[in-house]
Short mmCIF file of the C-alpha atoms (twelve columns), coordinates in Angstrom:
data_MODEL
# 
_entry.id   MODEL 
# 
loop_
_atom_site.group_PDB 
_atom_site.id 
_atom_site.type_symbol 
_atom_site.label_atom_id 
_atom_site.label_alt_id 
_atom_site.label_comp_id 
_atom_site.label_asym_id 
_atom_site.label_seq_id 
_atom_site.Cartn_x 
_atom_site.Cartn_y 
_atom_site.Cartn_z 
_atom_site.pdbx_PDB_model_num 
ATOM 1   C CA . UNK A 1   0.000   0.000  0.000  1 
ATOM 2   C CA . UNK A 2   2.443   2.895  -1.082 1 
ATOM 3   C CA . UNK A 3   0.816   6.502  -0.857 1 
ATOM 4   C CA . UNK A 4   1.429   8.701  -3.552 1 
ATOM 5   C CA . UNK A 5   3.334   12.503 -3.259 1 
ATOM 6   C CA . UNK A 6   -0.121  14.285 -3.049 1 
ATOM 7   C CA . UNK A 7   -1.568  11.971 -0.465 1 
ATOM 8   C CA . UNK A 8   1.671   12.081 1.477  1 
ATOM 9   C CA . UNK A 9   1.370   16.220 0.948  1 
ATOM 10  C CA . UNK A 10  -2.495  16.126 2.361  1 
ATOM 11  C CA . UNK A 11  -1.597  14.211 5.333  1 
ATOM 12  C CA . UNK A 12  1.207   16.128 6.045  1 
ATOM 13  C CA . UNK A 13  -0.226  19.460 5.266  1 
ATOM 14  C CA . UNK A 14  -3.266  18.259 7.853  1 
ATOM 15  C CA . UNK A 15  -1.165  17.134 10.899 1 
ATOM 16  C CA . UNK A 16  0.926   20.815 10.374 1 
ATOM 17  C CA . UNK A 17  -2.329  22.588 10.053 1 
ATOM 18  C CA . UNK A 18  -3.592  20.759 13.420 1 
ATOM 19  C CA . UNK A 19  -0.616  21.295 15.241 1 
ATOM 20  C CA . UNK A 20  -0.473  25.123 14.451 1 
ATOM 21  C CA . UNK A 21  -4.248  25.093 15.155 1 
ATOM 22  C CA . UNK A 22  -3.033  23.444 18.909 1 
ATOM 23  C CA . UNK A 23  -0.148  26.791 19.385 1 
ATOM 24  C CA . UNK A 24  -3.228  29.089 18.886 1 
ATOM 25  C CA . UNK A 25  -6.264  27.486 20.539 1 
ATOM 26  C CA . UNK A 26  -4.703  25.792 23.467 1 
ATOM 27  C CA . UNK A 27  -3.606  29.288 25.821 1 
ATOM 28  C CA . UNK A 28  -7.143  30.460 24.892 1 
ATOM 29  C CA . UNK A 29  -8.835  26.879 25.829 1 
ATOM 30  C CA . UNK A 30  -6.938  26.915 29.177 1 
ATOM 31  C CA . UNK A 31  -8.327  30.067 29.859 1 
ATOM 32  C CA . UNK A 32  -11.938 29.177 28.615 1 
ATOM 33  C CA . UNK A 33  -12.181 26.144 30.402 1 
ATOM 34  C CA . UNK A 34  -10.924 27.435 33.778 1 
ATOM 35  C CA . UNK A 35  -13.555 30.035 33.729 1 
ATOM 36  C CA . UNK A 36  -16.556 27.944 32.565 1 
ATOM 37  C CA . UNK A 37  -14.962 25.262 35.111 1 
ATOM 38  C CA . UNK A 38  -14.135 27.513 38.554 1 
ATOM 39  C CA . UNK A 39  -15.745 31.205 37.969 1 
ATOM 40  C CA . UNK A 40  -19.208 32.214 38.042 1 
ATOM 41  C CA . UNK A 41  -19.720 35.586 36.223 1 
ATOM 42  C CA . UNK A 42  -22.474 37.409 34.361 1 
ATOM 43  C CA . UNK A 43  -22.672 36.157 30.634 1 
ATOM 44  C CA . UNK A 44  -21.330 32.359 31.370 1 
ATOM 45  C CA . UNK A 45  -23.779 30.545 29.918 1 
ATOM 46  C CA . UNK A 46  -23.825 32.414 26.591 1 
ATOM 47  C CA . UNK A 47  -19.720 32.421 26.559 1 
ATOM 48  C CA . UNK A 48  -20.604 28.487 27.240 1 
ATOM 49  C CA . UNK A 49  -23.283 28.037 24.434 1 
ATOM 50  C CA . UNK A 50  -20.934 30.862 21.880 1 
ATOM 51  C CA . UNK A 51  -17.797 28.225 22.208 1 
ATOM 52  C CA . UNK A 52  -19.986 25.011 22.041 1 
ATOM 53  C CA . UNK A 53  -22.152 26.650 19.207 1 
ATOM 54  C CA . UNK A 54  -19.393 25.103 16.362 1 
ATOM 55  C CA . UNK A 55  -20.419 21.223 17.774 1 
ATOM 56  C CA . UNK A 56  -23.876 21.719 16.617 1 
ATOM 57  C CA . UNK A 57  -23.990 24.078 13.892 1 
ATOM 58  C CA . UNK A 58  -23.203 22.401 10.217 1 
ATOM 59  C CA . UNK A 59  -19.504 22.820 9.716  1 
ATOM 60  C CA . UNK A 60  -20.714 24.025 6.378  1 
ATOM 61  C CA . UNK A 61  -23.429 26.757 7.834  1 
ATOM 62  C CA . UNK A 62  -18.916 27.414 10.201 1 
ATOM 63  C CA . UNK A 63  -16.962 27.739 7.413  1 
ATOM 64  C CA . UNK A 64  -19.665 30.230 5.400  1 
ATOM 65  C CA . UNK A 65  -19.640 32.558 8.293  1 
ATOM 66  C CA . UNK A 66  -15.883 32.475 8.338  1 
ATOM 67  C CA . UNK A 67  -16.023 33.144 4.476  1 
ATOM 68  C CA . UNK A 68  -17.801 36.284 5.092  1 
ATOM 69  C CA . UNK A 69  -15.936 37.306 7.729  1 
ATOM 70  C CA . UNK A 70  -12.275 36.522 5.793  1 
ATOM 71  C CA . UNK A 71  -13.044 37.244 2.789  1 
ATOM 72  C CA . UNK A 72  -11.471 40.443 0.794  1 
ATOM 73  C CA . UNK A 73  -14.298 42.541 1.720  1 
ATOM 74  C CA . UNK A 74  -15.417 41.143 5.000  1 
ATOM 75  C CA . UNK A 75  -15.035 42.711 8.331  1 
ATOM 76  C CA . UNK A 76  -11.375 41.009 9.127  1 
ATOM 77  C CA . UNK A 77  -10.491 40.110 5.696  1 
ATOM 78  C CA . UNK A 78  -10.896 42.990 4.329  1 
ATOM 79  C CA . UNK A 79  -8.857  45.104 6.854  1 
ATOM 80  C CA . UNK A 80  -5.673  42.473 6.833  1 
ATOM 81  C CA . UNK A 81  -5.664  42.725 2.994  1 
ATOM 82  C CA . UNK A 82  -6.157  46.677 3.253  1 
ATOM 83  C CA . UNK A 83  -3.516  46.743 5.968  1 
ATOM 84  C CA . UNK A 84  -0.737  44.003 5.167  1 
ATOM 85  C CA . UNK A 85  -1.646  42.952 1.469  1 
ATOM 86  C CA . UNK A 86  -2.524  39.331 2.577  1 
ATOM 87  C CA . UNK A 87  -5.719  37.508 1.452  1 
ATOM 88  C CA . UNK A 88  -6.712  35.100 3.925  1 
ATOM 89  C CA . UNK A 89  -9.404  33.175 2.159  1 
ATOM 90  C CA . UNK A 90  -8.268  29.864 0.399  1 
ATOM 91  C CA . UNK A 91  -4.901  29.842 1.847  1 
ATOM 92  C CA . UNK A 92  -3.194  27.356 4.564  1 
ATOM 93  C CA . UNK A 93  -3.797  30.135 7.340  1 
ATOM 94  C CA . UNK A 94  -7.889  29.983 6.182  1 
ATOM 95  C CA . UNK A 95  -7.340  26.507 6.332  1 
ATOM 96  C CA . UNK A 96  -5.785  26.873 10.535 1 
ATOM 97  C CA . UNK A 97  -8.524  29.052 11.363 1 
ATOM 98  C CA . UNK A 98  -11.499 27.134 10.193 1 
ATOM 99  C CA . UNK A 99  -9.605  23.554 11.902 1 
ATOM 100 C CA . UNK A 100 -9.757  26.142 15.002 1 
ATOM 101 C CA . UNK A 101 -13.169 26.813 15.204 1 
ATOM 102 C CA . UNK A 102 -14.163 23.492 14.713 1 
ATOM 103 C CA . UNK A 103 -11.957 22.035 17.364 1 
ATOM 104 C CA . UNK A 104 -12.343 24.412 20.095 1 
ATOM 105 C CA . UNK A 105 -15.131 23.033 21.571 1 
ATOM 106 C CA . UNK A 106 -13.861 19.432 21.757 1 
ATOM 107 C CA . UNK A 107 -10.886 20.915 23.531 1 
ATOM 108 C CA . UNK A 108 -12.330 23.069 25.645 1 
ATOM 109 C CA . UNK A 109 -15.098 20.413 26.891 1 
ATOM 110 C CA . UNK A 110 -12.089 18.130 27.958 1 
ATOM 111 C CA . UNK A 111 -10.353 21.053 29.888 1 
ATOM 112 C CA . UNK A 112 -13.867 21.518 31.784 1 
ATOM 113 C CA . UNK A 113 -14.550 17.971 32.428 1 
ATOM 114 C CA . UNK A 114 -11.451 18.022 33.963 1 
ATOM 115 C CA . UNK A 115 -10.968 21.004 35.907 1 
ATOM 116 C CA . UNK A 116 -14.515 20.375 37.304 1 
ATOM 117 C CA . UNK A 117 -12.895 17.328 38.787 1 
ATOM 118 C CA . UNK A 118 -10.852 18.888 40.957 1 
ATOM 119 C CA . UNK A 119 -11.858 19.622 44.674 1 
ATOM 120 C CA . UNK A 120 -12.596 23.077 45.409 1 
ATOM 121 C CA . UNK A 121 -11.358 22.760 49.233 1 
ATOM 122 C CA . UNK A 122 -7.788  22.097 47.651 1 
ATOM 123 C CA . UNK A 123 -8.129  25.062 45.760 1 
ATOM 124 C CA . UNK A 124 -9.699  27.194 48.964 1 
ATOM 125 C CA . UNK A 125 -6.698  26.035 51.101 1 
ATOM 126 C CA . UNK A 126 -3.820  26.713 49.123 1 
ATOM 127 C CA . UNK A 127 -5.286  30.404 49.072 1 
ATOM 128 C CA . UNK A 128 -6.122  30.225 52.872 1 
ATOM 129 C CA . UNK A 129 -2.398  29.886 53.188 1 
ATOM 130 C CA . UNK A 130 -1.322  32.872 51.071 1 
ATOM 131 C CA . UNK A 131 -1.386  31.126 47.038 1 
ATOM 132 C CA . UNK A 132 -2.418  33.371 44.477 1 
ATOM 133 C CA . UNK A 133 -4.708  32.423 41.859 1 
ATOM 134 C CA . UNK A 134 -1.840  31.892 39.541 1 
ATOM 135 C CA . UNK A 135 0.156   29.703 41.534 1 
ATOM 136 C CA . UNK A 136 -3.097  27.755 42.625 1 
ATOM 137 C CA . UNK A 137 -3.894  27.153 38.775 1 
ATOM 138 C CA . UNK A 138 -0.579  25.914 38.154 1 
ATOM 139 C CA . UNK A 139 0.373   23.448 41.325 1 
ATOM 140 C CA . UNK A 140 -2.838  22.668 42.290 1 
ATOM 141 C CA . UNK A 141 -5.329  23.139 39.108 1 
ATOM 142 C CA . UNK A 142 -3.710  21.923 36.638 1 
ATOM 143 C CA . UNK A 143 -1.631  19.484 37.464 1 
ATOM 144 C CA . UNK A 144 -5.413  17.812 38.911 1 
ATOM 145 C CA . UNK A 145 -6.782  18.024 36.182 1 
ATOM 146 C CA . UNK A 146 -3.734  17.298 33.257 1 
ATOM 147 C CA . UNK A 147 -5.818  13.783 32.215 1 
ATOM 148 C CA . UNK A 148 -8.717  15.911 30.878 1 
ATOM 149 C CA . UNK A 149 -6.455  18.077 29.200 1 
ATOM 150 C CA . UNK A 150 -4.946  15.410 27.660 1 
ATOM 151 C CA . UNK A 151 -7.894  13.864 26.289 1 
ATOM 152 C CA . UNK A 152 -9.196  17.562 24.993 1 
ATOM 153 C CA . UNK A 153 -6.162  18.053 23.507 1 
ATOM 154 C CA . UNK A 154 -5.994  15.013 21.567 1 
ATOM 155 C CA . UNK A 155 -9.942  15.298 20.551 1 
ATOM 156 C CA . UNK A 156 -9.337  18.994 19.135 1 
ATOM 157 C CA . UNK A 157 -6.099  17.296 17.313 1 
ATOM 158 C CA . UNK A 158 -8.200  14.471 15.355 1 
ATOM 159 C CA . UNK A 159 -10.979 16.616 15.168 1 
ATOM 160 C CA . UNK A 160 -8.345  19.184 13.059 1 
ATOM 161 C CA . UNK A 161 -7.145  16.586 11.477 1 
ATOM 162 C CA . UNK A 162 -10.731 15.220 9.805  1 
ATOM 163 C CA . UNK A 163 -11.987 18.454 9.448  1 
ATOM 164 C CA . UNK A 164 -14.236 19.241 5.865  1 
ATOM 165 C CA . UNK A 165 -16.690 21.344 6.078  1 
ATOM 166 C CA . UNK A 166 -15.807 24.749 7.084  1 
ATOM 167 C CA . UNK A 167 -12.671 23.831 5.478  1 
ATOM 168 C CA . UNK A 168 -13.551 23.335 1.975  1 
ATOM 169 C CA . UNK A 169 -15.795 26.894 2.413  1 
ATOM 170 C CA . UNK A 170 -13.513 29.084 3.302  1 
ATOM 171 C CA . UNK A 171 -10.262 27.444 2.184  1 
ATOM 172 C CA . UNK A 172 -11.034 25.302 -0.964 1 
ATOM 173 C CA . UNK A 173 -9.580  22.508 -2.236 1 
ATOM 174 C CA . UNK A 174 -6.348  22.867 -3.846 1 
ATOM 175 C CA . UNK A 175 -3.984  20.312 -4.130 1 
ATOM 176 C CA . UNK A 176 -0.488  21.026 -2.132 1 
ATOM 177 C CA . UNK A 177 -1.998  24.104 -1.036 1 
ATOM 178 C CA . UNK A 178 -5.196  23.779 1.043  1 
ATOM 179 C CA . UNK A 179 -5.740  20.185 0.085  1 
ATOM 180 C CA . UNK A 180 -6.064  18.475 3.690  1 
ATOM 181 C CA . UNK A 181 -6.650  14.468 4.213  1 
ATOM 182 C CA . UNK A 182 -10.231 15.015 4.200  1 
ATOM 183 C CA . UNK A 183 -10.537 16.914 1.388  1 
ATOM 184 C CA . UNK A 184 -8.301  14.589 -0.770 1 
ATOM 185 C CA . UNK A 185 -10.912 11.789 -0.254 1 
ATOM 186 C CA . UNK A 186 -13.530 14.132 -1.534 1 
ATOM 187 C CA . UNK A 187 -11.453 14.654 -4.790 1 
ATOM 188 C CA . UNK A 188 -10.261 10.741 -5.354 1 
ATOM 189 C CA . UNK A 189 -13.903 10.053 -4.500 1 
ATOM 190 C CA . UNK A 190 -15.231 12.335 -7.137 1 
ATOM 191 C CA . UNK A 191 -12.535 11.437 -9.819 1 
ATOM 192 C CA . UNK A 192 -12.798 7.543  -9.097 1 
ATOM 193 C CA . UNK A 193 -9.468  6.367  -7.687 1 
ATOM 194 C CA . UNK A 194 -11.239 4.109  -5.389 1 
ATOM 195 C CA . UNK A 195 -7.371  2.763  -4.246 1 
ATOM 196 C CA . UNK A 196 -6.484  5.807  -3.035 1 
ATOM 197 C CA . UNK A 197 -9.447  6.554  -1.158 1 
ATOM 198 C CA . UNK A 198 -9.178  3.033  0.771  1 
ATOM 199 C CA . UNK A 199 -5.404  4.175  1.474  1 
ATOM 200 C CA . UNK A 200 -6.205  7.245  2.917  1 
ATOM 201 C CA . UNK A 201 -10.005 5.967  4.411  1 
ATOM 202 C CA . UNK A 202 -7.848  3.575  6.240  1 
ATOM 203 C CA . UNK A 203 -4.849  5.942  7.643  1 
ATOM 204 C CA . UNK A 204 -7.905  8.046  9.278  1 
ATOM 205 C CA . UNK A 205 -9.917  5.401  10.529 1 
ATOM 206 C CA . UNK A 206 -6.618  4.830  12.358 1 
ATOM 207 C CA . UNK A 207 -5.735  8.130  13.262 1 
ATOM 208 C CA . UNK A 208 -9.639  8.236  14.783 1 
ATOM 209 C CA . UNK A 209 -9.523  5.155  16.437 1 
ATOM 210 C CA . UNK A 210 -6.137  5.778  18.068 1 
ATOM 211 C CA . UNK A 211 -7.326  9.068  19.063 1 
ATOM 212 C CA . UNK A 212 -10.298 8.034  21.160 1 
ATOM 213 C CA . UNK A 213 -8.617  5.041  22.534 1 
ATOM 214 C CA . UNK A 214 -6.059  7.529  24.145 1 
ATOM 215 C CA . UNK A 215 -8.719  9.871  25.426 1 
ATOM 216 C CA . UNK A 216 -10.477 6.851  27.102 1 
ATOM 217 C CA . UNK A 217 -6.985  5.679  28.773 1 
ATOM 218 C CA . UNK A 218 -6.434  9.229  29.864 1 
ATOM 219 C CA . UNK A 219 -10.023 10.296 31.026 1 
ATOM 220 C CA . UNK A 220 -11.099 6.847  32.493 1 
ATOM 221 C CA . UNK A 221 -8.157  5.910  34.594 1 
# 
């Protein structure tokens, strides 16, 4: 079963687009899920239901927002291209930020789950004795809750890495540009080459399956 260049260049160019998506989304998700998880302020709930909104919405319904949004004359398209010269729209960087949106919620459900876990009279104590709320996030926190980061982590990674809809919407589908593993079954799919489409059906049936096997081990233990 040898893959071909352009299969080999869609699964690379989807693992580097979900690993830059990770640098970007995981500070933020940290700082989501502590405050959904440990802070009760006005406005949580609709934070809650804005960064859960991408689970239930059609990725399609995702990535035709972010076309409006990125595109030459939307609201932040338009001023990057005005400002710096660069179109975002059908380029590897569309490609990060639709992988993003449609990720964040998986990752930012695991850091919840598992922040919740951890006892608030831990927490209380350390600042009884004089922790701030820094160092009680990052001895106490988050070292409690690391397994549910884990598994968040590695959801929002597969999740990037199978990613279509908003994808194909707002980035296209050009080969060894914004072609991702996905999008490269759509095309062999469409043009017939039923061989490559079991090749690369197969490497993310594995890549899914290996993904949720480690989030059970991490979560469940």
């Amino acid at each position: 079963m040898r893959i071909t260049p352009a299969e080999i260049a869609a699964l690379a160019l989807s693992i580097r687009v979900a690993l830059l998506s990770l640098v970007f989304t995981f500070p933020l998700g940290l700082l989501v899920g502590w405050l959904l998880a440990k802070r009760t302020f006005p406005g949580k709930a609709f934070l809650n239901t804005l960064v859960m909104c991408p689970l239930v919405l059609p990725p399609i319904v995702s990535g035709y927002l972010l076309l409006i949004l990125l595109g030459r004359n939307g609201l932040i398209g338009g001023f990057v291209y005005q400002v710096f010269g660069i179109e975002i729209v059908f380029s590897e960087l569309a490609v990060v930020i639709a992988v993003s949106i449609i990720s964040f919620p998986l990752l930012v459900r695991g850091i919840v789950t598992g922040m919740e876990s951890v006892p608030l009279e831990l927490e209380n104590a350390a600042r009884t004795l004089g922790a701030s709320p820094v160092k009680v996030f990052w001895t106490i926190t988050f070292p409690m809750a690391y397994r549910g980061v884990v598994g968040g982590t590695i959801l929002g990674f597969s999740k990037s890495l199978g990613e279509f809809g908003a994808t194909i919407m707002v980035a296209g589908n050009i080969p060894g540009k914004t072609q991702t593993m996905a999008l490269a079954i759509f095309s062999a799919v469409h043009l017939g080459e039923d061989v490559s489409v079991y090749r690369l059906v197969f490497i993310s049936t594995v890549v899914a399956f290996v993904a949720l096997w480690l989030t059970e081990r991490f979560t469940l233990r």
